[in-house]
C-alpha positions as CSV (number, residue, x, y, z in Angstrom):
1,X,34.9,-53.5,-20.8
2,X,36.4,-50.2,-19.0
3,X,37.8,-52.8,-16.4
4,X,39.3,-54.8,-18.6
5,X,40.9,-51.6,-20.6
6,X,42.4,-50.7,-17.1
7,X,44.0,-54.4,-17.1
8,X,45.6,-53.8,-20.3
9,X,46.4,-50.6,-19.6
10,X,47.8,-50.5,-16.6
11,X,48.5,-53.8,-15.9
12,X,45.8,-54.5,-12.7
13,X,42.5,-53.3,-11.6
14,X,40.7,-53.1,-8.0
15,X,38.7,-56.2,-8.9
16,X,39.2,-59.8,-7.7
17,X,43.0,-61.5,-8.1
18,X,40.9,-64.3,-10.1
19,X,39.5,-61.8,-13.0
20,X,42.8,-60.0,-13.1
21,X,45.0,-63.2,-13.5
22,X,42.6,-64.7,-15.9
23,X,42.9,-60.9,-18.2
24,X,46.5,-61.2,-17.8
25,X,47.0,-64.6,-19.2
26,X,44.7,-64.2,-21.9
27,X,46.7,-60.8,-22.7
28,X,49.8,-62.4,-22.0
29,X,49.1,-65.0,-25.1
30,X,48.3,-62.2,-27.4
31,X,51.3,-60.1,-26.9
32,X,53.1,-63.5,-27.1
33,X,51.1,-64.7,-30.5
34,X,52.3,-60.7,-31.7
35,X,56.0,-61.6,-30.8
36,X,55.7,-64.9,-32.8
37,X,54.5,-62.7,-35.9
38,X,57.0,-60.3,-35.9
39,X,59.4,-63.1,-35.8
40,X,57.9,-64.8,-38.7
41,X,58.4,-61.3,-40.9
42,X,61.7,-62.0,-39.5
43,X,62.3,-59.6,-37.0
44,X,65.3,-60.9,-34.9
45,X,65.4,-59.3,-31.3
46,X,69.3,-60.4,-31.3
47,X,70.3,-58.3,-34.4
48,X,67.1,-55.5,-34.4
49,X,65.7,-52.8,-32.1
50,X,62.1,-52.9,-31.9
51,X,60.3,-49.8,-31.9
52,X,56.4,-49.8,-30.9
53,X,54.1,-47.2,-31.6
54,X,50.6,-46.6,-31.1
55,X,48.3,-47.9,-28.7
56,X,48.8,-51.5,-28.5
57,X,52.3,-50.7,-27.0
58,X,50.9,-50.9,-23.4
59,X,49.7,-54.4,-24.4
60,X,53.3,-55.4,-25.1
61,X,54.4,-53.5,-22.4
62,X,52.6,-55.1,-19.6
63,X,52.7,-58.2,-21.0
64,X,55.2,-59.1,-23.8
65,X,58.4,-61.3,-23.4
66,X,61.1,-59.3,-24.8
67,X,64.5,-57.7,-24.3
68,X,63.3,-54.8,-22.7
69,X,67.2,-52.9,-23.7
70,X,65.6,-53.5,-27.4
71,X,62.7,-52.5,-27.4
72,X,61.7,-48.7,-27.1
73,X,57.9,-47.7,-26.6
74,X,56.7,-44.6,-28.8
75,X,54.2,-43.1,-26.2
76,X,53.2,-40.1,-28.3
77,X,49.7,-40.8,-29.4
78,X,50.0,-38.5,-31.9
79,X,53.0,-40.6,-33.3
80,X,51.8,-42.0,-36.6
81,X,50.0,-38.7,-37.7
82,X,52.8,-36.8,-37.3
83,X,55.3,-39.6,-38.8
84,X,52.6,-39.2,-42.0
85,X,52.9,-35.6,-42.1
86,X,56.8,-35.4,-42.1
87,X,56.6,-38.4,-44.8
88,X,53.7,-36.2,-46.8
89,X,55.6,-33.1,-46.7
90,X,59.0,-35.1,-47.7
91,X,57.7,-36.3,-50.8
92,X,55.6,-32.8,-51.6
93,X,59.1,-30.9,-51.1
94,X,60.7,-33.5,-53.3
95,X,57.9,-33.2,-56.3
96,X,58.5,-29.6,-56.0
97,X,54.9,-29.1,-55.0
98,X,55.4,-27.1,-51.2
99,X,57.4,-24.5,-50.5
């Protein structure tokens, strides 16, 4: 597992150049299969910036087809907590309920 992990983390690992193509194909058809979803919620690379966040974004990264001037990578691990705390304290402000 930890080999693999560096794979799709990093893109390659000190093991053979069979194990690492056969990752990165497998990889490579998952980041594609992810594209193919976004595009059925209708996300259209030519008219939309694409903004990935969280941990699956080195997946995409390595190993996505996209535009890469339209797609920004969020590498902030912290990114969604902190995106739900702004939201939280929006809405508490806004009901009057923080100070």
């Amino acid at each position: 597992d930890a080999v693999i992990d560096e794979v799709l983390r990093n893109g390659d690992a000190d093991i053979g150049r069979d194990y690492v193509d056969t990752i990165r194909e497998v990889a490579a058809g998952y980041a594609a299969d992810i594209m193919r979803k976004l595009r059925e919620h209708e996300y259209d690379p030519q008219t939309m910036r694409l903004w990935i966040v969280g941990g699956g974004g080195c997946l995409l990264r390595h190993f996505g087809a996209y535009d890469r001037d339209r797609v920004n990578f969020i590498d902030n691990i912290h990114a969604n907590a902190e995106g739900y705390e702004l939201l939280a304290e929006r809405r508490l402000k806004r009901e009057g309920a923080a100070g």
